[in-house]
C-alpha positions as a Markdown table, in Angstrom:
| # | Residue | x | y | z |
|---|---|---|---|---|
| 1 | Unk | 139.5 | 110.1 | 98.3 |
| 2 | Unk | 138.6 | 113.9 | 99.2 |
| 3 | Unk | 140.8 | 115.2 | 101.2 |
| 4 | Unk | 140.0 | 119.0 | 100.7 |
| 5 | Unk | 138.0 | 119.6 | 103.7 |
| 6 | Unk | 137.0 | 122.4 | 105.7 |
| 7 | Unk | 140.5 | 122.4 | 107.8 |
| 8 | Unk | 141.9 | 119.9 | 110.6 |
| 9 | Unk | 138.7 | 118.9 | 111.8 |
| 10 | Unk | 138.2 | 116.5 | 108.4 |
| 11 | Unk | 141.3 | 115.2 | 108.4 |
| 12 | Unk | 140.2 | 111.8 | 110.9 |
| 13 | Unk | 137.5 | 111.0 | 108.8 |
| 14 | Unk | 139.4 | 110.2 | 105.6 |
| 15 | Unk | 140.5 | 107.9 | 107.9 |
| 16 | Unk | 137.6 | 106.2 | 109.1 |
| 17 | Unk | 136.5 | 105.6 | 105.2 |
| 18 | Unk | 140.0 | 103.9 | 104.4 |
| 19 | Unk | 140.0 | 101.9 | 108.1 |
| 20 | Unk | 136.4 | 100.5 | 106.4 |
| 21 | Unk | 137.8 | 99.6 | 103.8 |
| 22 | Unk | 140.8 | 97.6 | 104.7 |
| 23 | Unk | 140.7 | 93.8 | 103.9 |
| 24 | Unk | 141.3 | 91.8 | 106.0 |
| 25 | Unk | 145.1 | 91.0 | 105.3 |
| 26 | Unk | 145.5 | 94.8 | 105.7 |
| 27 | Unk | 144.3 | 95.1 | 109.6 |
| 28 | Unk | 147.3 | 96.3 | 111.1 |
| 29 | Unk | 146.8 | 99.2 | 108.5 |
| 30 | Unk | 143.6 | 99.6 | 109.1 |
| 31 | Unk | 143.9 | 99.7 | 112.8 |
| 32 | Unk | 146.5 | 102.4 | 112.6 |
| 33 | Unk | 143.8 | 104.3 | 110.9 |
| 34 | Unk | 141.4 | 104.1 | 113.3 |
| 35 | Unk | 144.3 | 105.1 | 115.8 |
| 36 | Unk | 145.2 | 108.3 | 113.6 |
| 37 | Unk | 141.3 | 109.2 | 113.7 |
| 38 | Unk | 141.0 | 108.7 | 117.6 |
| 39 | Unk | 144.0 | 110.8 | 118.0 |
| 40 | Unk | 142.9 | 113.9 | 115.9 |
| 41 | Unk | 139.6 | 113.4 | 117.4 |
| 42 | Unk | 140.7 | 113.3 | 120.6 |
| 43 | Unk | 142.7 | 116.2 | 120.5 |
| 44 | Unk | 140.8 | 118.7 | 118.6 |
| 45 | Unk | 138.1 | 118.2 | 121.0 |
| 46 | Unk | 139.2 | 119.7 | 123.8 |
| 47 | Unk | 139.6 | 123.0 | 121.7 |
| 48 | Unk | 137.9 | 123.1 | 118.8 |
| 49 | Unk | 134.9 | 120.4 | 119.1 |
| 50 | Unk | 132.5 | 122.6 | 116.9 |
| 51 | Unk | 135.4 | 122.1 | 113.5 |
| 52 | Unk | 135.1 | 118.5 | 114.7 |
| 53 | Unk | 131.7 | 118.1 | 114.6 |
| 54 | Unk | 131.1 | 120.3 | 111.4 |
| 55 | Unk | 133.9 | 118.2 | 109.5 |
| 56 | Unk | 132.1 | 114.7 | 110.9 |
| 57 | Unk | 128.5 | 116.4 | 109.3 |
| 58 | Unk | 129.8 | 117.0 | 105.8 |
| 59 | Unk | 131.6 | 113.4 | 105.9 |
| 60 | Unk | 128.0 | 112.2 | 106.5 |
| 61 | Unk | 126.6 | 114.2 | 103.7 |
| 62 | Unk | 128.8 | 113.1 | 101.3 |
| 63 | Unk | 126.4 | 110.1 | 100.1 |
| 64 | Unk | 125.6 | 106.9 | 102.1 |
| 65 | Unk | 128.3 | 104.7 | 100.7 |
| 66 | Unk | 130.9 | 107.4 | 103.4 |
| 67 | Unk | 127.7 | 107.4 | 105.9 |
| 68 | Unk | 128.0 | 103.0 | 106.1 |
| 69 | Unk | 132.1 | 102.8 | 106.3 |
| 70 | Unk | 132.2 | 105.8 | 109.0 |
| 71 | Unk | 129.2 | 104.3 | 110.9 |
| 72 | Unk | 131.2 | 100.7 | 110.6 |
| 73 | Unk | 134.4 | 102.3 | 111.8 |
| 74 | Unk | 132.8 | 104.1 | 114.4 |
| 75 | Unk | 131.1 | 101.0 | 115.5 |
| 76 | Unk | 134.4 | 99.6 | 116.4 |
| 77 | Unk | 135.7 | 102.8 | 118.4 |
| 78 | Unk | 133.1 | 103.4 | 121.1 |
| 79 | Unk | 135.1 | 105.7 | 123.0 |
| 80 | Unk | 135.9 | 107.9 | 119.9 |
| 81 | Unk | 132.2 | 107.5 | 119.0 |
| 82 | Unk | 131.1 | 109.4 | 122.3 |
| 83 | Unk | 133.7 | 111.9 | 121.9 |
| 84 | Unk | 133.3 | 113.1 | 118.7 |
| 85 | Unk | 129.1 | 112.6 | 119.5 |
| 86 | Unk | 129.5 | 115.0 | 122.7 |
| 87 | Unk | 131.1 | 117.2 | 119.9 |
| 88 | Unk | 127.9 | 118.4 | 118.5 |
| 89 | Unk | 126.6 | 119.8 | 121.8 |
| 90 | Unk | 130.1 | 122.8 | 120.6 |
């Protein structure tokens, strides 16, 4: 997986991509993914919400395979969801 992003702000969605992927057997793991994504999310927001919302952009772009597991992990974190989507507003 990339992790060489454009600085803090990309580091949640690595773990959105891995939280998609997580069989079943593995939902405590992915779960604690999705918790790592809310908290960087959450707390990068209140300071830098442009790095988050640049960083959540160039996940998207990265081909439609990222696009589906972010959108499926997103799915499942509606609060996170509106945070990082009030993000884009900077």
């Amino acid at each position: 997986m990339a992790w060489a992003f454009l600085g803090l702000g990309l580091l949640a969605t690595p773990f959105f991509v891995c939280a998609a992927k997580s069989p079943f057997l593995r939902a405590a793991k992915a779960e604690k993914d999705r918790q790592q994504a809310a908290f960087i999310i959450a707390t990068m927001a209140e300071d830098r919400p442009s790095d988050i919302w640049d960083a959540f952009e160039d996940a998207m772009a990265r081909g439609p395979r990222w696009r589906e597991r972010i959108e499926w992990t997103l799915a499942r974190m509606p609060d996170t969801r509106a945070i990082l989507l009030a993000c884009e507003a900077g």
